[in-house]
GUPAKE-588857 format. One record per residue (C-alpha): residue number from 1; residue in one letter; z, x, y negated. Coordinates in nm, 4 decimals, decimal comma. Example, Ala and Ser with C-alpha at 12.3 -4.5 7.8 and 13.67 -1.06 7.14 Angstrom:
2
<1; A; <0,7800; 1,2300; 0,4500>>
<2; S; <0,7140; 1,3670; 0,1060>>
END
This chain:
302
<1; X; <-22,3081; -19,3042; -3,3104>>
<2; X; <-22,1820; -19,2550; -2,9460>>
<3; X; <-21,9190; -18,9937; -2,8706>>
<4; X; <-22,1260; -18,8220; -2,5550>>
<5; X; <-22,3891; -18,6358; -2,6571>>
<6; X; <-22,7663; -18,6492; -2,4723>>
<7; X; <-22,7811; -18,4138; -2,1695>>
<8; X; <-22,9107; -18,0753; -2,2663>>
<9; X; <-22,9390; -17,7285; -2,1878>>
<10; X; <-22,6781; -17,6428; -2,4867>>
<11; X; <-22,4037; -17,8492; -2,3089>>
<12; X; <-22,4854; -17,7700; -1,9731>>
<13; X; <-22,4146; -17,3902; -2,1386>>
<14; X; <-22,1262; -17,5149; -2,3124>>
<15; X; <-21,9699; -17,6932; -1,9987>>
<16; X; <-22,0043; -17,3878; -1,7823>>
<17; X; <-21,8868; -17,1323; -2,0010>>
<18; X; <-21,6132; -17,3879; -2,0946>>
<19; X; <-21,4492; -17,4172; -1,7692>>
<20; X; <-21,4924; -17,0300; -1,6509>>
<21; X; <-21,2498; -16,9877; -1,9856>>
<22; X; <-21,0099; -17,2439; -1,8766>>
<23; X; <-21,0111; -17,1377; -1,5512>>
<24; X; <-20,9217; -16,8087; -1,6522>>
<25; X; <-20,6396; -16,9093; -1,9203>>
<26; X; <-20,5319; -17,0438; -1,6057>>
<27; X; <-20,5603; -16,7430; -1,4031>>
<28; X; <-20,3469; -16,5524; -1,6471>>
<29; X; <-20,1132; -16,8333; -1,7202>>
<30; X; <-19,7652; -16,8781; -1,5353>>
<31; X; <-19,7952; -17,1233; -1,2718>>
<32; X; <-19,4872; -17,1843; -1,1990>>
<33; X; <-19,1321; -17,1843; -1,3927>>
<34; X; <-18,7920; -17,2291; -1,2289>>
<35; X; <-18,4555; -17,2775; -1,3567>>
<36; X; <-18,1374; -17,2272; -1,2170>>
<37; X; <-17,8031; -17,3163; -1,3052>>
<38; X; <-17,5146; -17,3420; -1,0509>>
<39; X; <-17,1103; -17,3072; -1,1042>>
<40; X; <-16,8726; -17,2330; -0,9065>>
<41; X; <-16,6377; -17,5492; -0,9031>>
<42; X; <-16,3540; -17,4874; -0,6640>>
<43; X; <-16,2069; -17,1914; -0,5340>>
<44; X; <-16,1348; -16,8648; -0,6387>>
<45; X; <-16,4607; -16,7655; -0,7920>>
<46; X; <-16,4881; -17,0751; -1,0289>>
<47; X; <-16,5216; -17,1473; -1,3183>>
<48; X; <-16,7795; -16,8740; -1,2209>>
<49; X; <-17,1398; -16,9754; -1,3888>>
<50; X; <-17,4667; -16,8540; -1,2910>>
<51; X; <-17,8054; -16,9333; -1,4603>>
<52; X; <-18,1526; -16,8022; -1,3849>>
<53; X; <-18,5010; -16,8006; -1,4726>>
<54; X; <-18,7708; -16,7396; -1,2676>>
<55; X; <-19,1542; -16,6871; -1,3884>>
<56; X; <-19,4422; -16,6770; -1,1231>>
<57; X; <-19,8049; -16,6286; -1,2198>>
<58; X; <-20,0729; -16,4925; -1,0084>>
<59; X; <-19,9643; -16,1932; -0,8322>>
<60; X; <-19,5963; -16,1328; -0,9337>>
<61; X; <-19,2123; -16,3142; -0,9224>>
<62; X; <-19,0117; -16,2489; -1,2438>>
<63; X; <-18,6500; -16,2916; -1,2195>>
<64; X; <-18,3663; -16,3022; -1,4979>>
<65; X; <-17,9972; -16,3723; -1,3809>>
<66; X; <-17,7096; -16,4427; -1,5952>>
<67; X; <-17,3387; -16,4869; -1,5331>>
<68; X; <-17,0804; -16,6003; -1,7290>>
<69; X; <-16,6978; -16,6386; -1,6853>>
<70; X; <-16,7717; -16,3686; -1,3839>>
<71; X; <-16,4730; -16,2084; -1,4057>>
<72; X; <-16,3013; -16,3852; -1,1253>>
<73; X; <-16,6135; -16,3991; -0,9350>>
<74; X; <-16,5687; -15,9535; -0,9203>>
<75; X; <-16,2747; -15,9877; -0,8438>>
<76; X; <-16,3414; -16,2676; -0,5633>>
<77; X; <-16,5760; -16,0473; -0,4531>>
<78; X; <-16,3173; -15,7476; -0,4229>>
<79; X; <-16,0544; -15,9380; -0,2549>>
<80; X; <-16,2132; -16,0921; 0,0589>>
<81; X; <-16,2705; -15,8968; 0,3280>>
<82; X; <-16,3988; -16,0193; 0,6448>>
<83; X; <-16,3497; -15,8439; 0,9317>>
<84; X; <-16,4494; -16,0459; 1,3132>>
<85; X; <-16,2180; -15,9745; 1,5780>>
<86; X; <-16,4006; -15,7279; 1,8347>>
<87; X; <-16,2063; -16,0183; 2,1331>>
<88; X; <-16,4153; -16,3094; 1,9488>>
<89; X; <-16,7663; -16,1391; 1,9479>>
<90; X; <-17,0130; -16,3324; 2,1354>>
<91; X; <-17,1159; -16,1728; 2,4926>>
<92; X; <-17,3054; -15,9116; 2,5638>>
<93; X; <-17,6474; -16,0077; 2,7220>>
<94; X; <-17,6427; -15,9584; 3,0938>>
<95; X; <-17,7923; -15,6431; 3,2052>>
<96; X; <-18,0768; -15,8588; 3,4562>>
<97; X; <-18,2483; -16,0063; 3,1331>>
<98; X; <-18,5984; -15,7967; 3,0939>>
<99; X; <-18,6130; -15,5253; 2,8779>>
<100; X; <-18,9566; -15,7424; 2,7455>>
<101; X; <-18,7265; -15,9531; 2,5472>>
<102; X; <-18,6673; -15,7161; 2,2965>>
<103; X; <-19,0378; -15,6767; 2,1450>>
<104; X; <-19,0453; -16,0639; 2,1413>>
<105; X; <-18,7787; -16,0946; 1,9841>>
<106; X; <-18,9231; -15,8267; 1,7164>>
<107; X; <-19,2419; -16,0333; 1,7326>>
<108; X; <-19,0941; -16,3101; 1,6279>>
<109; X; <-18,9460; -16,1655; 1,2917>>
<110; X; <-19,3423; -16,0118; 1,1852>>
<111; X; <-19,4307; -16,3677; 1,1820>>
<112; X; <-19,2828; -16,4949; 0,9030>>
<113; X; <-19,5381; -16,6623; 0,6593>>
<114; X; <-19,5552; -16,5436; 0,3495>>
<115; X; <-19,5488; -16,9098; 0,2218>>
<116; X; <-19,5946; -16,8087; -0,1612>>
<117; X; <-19,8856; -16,5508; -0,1954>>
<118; X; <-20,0602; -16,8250; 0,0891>>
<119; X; <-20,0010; -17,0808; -0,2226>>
<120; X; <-20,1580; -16,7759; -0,4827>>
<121; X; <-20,4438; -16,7311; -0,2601>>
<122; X; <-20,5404; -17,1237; -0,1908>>
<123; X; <-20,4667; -17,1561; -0,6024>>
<124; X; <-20,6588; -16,8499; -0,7012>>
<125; X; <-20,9701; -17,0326; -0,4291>>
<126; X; <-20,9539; -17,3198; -0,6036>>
<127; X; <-21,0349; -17,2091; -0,9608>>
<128; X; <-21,3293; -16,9939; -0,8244>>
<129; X; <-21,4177; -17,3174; -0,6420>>
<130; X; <-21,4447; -17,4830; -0,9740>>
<131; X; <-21,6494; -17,1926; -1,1401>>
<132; X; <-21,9042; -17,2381; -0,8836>>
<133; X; <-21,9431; -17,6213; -0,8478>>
<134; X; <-22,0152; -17,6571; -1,2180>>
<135; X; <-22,2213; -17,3957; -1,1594>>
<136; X; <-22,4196; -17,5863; -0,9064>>
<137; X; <-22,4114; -17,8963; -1,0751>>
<138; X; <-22,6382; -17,7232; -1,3145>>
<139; X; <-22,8853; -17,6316; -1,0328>>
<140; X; <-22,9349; -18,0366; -0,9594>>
<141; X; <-22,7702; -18,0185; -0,5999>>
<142; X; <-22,7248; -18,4042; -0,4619>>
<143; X; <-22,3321; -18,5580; -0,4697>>
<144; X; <-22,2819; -18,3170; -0,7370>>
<145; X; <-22,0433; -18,5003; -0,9133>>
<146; X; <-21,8472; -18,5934; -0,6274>>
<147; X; <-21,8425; -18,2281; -0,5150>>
<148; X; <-21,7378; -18,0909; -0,8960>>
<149; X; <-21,4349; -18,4036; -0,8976>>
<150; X; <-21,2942; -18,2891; -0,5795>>
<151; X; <-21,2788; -17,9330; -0,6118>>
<152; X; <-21,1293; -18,0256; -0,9739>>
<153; X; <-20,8730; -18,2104; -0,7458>>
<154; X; <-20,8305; -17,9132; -0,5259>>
<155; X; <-20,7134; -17,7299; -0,8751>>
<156; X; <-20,4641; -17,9955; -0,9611>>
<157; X; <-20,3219; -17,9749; -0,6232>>
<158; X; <-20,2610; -17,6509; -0,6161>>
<159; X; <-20,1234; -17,6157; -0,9262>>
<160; X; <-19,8766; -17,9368; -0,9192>>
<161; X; <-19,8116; -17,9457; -0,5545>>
<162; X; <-19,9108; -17,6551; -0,3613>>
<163; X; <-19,7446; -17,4102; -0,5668>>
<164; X; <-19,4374; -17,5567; -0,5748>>
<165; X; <-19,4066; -17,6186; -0,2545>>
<166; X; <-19,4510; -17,2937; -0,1052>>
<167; X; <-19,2073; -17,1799; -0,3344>>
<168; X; <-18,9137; -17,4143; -0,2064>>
<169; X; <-19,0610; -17,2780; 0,1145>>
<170; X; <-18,9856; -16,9609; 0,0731>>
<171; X; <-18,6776; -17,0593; -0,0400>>
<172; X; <-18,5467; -17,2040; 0,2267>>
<173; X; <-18,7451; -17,0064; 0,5280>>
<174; X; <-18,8723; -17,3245; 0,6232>>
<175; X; <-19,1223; -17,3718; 0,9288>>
<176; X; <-19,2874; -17,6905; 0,8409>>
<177; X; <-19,1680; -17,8305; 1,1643>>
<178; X; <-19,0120; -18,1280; 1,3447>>
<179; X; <-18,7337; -18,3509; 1,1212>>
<180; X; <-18,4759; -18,1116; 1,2976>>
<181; X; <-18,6294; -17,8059; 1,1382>>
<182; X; <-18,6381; -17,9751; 0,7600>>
<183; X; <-18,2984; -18,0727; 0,7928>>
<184; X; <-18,2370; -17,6837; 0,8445>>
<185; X; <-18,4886; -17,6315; 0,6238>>
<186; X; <-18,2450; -17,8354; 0,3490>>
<187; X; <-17,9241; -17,6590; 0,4844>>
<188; X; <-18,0934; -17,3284; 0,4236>>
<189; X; <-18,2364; -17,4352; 0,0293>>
<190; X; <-17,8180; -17,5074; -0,0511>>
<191; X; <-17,6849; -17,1644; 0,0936>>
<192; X; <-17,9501; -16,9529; -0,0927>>
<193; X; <-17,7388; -17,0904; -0,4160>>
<194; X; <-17,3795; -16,9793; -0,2947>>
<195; X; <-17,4749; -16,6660; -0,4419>>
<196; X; <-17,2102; -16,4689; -0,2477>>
<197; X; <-17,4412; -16,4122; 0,0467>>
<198; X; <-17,1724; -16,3460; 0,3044>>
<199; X; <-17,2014; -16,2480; 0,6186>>
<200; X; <-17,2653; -16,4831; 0,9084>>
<201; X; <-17,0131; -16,6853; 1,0404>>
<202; X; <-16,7847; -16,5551; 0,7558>>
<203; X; <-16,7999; -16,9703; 0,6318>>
<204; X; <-16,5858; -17,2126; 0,8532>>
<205; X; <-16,6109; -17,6284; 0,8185>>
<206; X; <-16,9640; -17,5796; 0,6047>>
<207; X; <-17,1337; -17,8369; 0,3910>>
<208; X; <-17,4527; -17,8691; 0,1951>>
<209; X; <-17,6330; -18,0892; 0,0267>>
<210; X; <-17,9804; -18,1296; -0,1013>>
<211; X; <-18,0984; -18,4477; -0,3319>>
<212; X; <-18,4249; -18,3883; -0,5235>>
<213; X; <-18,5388; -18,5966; -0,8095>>
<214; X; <-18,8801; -18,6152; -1,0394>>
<215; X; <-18,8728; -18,4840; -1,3924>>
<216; X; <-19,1530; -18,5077; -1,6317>>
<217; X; <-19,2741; -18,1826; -1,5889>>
<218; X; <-19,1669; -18,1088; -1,2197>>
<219; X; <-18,9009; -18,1311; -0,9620>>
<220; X; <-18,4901; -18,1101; -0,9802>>
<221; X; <-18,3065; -18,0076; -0,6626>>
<222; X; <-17,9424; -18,0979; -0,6889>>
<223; X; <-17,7143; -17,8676; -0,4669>>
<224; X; <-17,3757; -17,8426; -0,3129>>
<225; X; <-17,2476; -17,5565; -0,0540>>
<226; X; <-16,9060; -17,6181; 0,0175>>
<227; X; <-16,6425; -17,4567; 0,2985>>
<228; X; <-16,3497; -17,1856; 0,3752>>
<229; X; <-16,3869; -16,8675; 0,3842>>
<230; X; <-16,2647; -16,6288; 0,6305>>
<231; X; <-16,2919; -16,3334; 0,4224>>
<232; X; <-15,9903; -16,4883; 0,2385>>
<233; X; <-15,7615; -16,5481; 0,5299>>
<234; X; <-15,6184; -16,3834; 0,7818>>
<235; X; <-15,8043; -16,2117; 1,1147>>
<236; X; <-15,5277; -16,3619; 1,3285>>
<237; X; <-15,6275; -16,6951; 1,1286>>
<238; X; <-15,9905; -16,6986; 1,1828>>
<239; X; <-15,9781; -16,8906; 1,5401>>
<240; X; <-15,7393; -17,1631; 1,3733>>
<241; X; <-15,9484; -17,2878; 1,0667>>
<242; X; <-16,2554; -17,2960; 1,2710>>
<243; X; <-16,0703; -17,5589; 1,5119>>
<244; X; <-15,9199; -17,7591; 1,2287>>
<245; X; <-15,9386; -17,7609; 0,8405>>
<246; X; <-15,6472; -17,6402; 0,6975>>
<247; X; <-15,3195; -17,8619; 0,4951>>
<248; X; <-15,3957; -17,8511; 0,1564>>
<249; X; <-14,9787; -17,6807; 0,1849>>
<250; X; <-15,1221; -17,4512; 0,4306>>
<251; X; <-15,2167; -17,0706; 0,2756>>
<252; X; <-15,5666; -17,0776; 0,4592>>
<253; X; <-15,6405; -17,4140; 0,2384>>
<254; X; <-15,6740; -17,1249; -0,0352>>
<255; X; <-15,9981; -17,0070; 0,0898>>
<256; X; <-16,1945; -17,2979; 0,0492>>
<257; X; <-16,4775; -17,2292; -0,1950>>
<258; X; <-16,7243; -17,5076; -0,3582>>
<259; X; <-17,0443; -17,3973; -0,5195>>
<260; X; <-17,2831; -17,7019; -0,7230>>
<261; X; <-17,6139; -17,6486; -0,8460>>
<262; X; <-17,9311; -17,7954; -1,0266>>
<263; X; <-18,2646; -17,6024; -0,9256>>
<264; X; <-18,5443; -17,7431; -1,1434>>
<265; X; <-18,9451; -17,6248; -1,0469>>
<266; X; <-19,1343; -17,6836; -1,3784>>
<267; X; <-19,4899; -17,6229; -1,4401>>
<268; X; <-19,6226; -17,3279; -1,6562>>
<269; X; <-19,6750; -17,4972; -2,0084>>
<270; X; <-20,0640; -17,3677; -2,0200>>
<271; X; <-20,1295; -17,5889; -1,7179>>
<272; X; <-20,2189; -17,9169; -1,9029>>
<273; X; <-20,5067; -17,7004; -2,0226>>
<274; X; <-20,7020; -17,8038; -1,7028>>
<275; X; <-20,7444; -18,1421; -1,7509>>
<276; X; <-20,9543; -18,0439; -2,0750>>
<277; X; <-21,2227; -18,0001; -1,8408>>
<278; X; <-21,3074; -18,3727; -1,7827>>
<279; X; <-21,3372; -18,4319; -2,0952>>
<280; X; <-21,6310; -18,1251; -2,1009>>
<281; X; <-21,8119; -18,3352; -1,8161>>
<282; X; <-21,7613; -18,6545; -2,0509>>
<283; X; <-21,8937; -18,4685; -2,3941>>
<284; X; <-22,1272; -18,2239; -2,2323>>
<285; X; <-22,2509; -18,4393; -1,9324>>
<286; X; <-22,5659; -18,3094; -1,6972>>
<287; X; <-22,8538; -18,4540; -1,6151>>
<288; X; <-22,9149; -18,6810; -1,3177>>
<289; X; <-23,0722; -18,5396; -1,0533>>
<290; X; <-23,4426; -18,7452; -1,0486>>
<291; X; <-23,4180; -18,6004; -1,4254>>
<292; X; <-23,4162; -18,2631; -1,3273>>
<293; X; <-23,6929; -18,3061; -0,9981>>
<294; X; <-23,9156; -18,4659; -1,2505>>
<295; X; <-23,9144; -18,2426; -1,5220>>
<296; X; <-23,9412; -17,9482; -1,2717>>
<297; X; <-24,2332; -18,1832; -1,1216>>
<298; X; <-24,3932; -18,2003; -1,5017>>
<299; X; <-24,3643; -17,8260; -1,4991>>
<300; X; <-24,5155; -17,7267; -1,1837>>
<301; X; <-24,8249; -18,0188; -1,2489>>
<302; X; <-24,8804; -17,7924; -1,6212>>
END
């Protein structure tokens, strides 16, 4: 007795209304899971801990932070204090540039792509997508199959690539550009996990570090943000370990903080759920497509 069952109009029912289901357990599902986990391994913050969890399904980003051993991160935090000498502020614009900079420069800032809810809406296009080709493969349209397996490829894209990657995106306030622009892209991923978001130029002699690696259920990003700060030395100082990095006798050499972390992108544990829907095409399959013109010939000769 074989496995696949005769084409009918039960399991062209059952195929339809199978997938609409799945595609809304999808829907409803988390997408995407990431977890965070970064300590604070030199300096005066560490042995500073800091663990997160973020949840993203199909309209909103859940986020749960933890810290442990943050004592000495508070009190890090109440110690520095950067203050940039008003003599080593960078020049004033001269007074012949345009006054038509200014709203360009304004423009430029409203253009930053919301890289995420883009990855939601493609996602969210797909599974209606989906709906519709099966759908359609009911109706008898020609290269249905081929249409149904690649917007059921669309679905896994989204889901295992897209999603992620907007996120890291996002992240990092990456353009998608050039090599020169990913390699910023990289820098920028490592500082958004020095969770003391300073403020700029407050970090002297700065180094990051990005390596990603597969897992079986997603991607690891391992981390490193390393360099001195200035909120910990003196304003006198400030021109001095820029130019050179401090003696490890020198006081300054006190400032020099080093923050490792693991970020791992995991996908939502309903997600495997999708790839029941082959196996609805394999036990509920359709009926070719001369099938269907000659029964609807039979029909229309009666």
């Amino acid at each position: 007795m074989s496995l696949r069952s005769p084409p009918s109009r039960i399991g062209d029912g059952v195929r339809i209304v199978g997938t609409i289901l799945i595609a809304l357990h999808l829907f409803m599902s988390a997408w995407l899971v990431v977890q965070f986990e970064g300590q604070y391994t030199e300096g005066r913050p560490s042995p500073t801990k800091v663990k997160a969890l973020v949840a993203i399904d199909n309209e909103q980003t859940l986020i749960d932070v933890k810290m442990e051993n943050s004592t000495r991160f508070f009190v890090y935090m109440l110690v520095r204090d950067y203050d940039e000498p008003i003599n080593s502020t960078q020049p004033e614009p001269s007074s012949s540039e345009s006054s038509d900079d200014v709203p360009a420069s304004t423009e430029s800032g409203d253009d930053d792509i919301d890289w995420l809810k883009n990855g939601r809406k493609a996602t969210l296009v797909s599974l209606v997508l989906l709906c519709l080709s099966e759908c359609l493969v009911f109706a008898g349209i020609p290269f249905k199959a081929t249409l149904r397996a690649v917007f059921f490829a669309g679905v896994v894209a989204c889901f295992l690539v897209v999603m992620p990657t907007t996120y890291v995106l996002d992240l990092s306030g990456g353009d998608g550009g050039d090599e020169e622009d990913d390699d910023e892209g990289e820098d920028t991923l490592a500082d958004e996990t020095f969770v003391a978001q300073t403020e700029q130029g407050s970090m002297a002699h700065e180094k990051t570090s990005v390596k990603p690696s597969l897992l079986w259920t997603g991607v690891r990003f391992e981390m490193m943000f390393s360099g001195y700060d200035l909120g910990l030395v003196e304003p006198e100082n400030y021109s001095s370990v820029r130019s050179e990095i401090p003696d490890a006798n020198d006081t300054d050499s006190q400032s020099f903080v080093k923050f490792e972390s693991n970020l791992d992108l995991k996908y939502g544990k309903n997600l495997p759920s999708m790839f029941l829907i082959p196996l609805l095409w394999f036990f509920f399959p359709s009926k070719p497509r001369d099938f269907i013109v000659a029964e609807k010939t039979h029909l229309e000769q009666e």
